[in-house]
Backbone as a chain_set.jsonl record, in Angstrom:
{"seq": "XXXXXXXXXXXXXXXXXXXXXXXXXXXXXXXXXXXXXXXXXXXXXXXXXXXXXXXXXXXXXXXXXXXXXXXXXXXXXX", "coords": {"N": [[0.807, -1.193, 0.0], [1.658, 1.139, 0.656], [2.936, 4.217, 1.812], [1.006, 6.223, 1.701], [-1.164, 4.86, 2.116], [-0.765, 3.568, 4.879], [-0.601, 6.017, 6.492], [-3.297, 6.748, 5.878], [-4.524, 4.826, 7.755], [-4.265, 5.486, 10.552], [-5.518, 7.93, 11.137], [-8.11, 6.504, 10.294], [-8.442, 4.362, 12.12], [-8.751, 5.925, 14.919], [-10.677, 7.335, 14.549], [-12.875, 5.296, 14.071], [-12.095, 3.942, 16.73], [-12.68, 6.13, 18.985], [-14.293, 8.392, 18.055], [-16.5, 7.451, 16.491], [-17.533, 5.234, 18.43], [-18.401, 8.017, 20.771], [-20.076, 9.518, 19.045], [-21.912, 8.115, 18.102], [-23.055, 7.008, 20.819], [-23.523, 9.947, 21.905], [-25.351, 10.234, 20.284], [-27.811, 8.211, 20.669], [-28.488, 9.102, 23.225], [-29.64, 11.841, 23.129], [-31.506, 11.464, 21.832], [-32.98, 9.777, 23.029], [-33.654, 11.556, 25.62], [-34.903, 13.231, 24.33], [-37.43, 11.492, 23.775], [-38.705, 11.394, 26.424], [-40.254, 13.08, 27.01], [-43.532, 14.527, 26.507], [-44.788, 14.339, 23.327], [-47.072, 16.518, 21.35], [-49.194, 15.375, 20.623], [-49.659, 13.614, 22.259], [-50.024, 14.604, 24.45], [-52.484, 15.768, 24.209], [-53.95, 13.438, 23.579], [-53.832, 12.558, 26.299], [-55.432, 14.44, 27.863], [-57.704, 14.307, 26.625], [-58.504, 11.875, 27.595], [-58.441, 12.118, 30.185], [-60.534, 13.733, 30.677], [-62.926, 12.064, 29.835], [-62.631, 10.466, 32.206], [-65.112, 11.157, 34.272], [-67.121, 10.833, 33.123], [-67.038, 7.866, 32.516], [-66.822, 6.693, 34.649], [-69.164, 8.112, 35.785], [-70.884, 5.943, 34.288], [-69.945, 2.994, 34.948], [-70.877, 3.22, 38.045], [-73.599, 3.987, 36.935], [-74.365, 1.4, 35.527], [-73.638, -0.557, 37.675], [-75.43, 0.279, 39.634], [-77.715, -0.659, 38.403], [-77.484, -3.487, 37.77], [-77.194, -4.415, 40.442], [-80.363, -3.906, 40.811], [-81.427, -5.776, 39.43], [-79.998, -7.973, 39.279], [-79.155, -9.046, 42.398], [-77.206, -10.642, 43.692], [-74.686, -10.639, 42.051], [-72.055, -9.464, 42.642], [-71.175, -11.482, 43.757], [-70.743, -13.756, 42.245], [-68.713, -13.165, 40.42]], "CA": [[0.0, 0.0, 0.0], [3.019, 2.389, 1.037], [3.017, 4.994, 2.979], [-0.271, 6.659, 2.024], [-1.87, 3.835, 2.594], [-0.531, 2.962, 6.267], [-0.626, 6.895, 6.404], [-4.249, 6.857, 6.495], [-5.147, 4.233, 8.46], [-3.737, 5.878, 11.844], [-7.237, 8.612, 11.606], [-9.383, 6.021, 10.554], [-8.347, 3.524, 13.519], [-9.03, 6.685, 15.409], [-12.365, 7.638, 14.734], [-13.386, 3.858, 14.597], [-12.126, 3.584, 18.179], [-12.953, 7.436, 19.592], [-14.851, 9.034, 17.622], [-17.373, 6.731, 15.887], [-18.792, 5.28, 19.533], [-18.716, 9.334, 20.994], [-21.104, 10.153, 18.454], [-22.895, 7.042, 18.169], [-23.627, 7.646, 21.847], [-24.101, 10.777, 21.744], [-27.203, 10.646, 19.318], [-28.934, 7.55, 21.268], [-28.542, 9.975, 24.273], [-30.112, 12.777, 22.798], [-33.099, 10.739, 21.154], [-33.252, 9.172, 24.309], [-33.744, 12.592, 26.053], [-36.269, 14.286, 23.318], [-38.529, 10.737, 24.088], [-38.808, 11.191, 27.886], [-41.193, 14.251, 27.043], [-44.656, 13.817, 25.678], [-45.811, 15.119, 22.482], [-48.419, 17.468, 21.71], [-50.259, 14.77, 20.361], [-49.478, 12.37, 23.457], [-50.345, 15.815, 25.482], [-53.822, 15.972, 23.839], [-55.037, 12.365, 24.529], [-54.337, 12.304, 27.721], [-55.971, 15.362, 28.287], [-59.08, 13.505, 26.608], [-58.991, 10.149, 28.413], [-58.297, 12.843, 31.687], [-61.696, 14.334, 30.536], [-63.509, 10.941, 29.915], [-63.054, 9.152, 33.262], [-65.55, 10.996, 35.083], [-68.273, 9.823, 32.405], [-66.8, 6.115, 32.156], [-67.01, 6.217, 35.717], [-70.552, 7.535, 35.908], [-71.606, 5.363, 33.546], [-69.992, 2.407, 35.835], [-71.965, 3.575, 38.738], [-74.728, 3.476, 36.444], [-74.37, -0.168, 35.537], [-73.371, -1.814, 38.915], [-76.665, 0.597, 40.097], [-79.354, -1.71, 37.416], [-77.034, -4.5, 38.217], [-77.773, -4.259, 41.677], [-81.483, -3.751, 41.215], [-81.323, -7.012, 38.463], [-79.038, -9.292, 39.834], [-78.891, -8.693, 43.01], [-76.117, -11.456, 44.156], [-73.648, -10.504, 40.798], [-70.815, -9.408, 42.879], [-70.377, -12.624, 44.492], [-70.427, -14.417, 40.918], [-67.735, -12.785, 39.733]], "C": [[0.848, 1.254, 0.0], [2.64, 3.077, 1.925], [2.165, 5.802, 3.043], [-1.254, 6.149, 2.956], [-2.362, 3.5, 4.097], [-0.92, 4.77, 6.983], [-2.629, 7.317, 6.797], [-5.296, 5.692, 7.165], [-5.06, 4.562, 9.999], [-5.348, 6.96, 12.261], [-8.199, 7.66, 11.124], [-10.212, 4.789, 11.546], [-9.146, 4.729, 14.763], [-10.117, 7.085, 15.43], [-12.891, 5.892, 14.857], [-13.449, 3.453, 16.18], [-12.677, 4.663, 18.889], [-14.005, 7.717, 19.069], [-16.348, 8.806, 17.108], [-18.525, 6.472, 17.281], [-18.991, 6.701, 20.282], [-19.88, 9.478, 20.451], [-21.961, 9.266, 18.838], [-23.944, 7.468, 20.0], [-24.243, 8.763, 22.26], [-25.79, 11.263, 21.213], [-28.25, 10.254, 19.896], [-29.386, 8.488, 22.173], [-29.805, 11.135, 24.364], [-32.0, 12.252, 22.199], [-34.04, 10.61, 22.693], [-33.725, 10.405, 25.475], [-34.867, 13.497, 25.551], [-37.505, 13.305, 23.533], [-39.186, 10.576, 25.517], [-40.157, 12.307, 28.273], [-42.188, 13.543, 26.224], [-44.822, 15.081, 24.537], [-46.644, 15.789, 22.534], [-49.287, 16.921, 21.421], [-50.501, 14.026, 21.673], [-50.582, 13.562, 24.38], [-52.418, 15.602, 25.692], [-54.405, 14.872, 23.866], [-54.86, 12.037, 25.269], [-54.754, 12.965, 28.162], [-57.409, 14.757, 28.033], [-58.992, 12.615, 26.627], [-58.796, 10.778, 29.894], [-59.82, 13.281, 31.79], [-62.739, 13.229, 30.505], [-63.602, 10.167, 31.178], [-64.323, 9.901, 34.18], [-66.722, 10.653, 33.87], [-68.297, 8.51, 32.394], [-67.331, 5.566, 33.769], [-68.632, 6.672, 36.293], [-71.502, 6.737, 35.288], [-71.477, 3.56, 34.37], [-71.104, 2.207, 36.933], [-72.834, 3.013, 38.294], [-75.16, 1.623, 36.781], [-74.143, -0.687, 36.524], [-74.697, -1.224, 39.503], [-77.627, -0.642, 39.576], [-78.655, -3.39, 37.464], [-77.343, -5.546, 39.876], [-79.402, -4.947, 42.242], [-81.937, -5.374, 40.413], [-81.444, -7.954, 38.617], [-78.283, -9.167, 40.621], [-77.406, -9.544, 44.318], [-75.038, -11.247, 43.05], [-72.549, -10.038, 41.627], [-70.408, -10.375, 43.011], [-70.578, -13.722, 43.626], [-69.445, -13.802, 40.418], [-66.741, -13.601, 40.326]], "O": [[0.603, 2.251, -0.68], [1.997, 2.622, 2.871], [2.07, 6.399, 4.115], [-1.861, 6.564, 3.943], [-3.489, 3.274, 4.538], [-1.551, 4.746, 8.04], [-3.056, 7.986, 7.738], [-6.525, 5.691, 7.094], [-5.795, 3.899, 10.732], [-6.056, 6.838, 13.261], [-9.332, 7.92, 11.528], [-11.367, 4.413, 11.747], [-10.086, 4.303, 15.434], [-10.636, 7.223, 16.538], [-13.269, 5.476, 15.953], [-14.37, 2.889, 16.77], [-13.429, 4.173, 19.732], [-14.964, 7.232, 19.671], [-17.24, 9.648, 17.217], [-19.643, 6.963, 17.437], [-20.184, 6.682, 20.586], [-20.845, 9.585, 21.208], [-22.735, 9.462, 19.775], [-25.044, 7.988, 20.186], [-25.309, 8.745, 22.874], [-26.724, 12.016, 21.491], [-29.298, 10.891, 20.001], [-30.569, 8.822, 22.101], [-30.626, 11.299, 25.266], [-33.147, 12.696, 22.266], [-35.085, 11.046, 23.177], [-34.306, 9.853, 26.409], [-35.552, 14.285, 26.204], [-38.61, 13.846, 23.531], [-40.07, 9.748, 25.735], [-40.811, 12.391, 29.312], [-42.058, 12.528, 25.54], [-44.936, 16.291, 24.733], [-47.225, 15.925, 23.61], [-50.383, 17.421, 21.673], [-51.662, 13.898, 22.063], [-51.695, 13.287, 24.83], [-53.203, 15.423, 26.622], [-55.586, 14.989, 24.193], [-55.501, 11.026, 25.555], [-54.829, 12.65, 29.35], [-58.225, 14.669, 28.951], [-59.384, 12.039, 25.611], [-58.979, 10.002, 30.832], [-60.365, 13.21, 32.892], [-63.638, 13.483, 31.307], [-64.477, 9.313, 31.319], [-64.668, 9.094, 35.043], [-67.238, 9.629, 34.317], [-69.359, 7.898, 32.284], [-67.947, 4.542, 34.064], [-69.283, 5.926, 37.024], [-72.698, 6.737, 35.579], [-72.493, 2.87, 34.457], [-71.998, 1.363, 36.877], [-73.201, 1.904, 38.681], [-75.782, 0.968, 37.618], [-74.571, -1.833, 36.387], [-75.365, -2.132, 39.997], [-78.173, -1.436, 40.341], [-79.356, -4.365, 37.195], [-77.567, -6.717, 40.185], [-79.737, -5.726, 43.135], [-82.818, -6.04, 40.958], [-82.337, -8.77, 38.392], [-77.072, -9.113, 40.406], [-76.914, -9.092, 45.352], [-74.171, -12.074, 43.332], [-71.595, -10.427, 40.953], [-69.29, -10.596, 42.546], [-70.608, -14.805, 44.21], [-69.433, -14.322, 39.302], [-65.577, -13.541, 39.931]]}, "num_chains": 1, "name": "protein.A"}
């Protein structure tokens, strides 16, 4: 190869060993850091499934109420 050759294998040993995992790390890091936050979409359905439980839950109510009046031993079948 000569002496180019051997010439540039000394920076590309170098970033292979340094430089290459730095970054590499670097990026997961950063991803890894921008995913720990929620979206504005994430934001906005949990704001409406935050807004939904007190309907799901009077609608519960409801049903264990006519459940109640129904079938009046159904807890202790479950």
């Amino acid at each position: 190869m000569g002496f180019m050759g051997e010439f540039l294998h000394v920076p590309l040993i170098i970033f292979l060993t340094i430089v290459a995992p730095v970054w590499i790390i670097a990026h997961y890091v950063t991803r890894w850091r921008s995913m720990k936050t929620l979206s504005a979409d994430d934001e906005k359905m949990l704001a409406e499934l935050w807004e939904s439980v007190p309907r799901m839950e009077s609608r519960m109510n409801n049903l264990e109420r006519i459940l109640d009046a129904e079938v009046p031993d159904w807890r202790q079948q479950i």
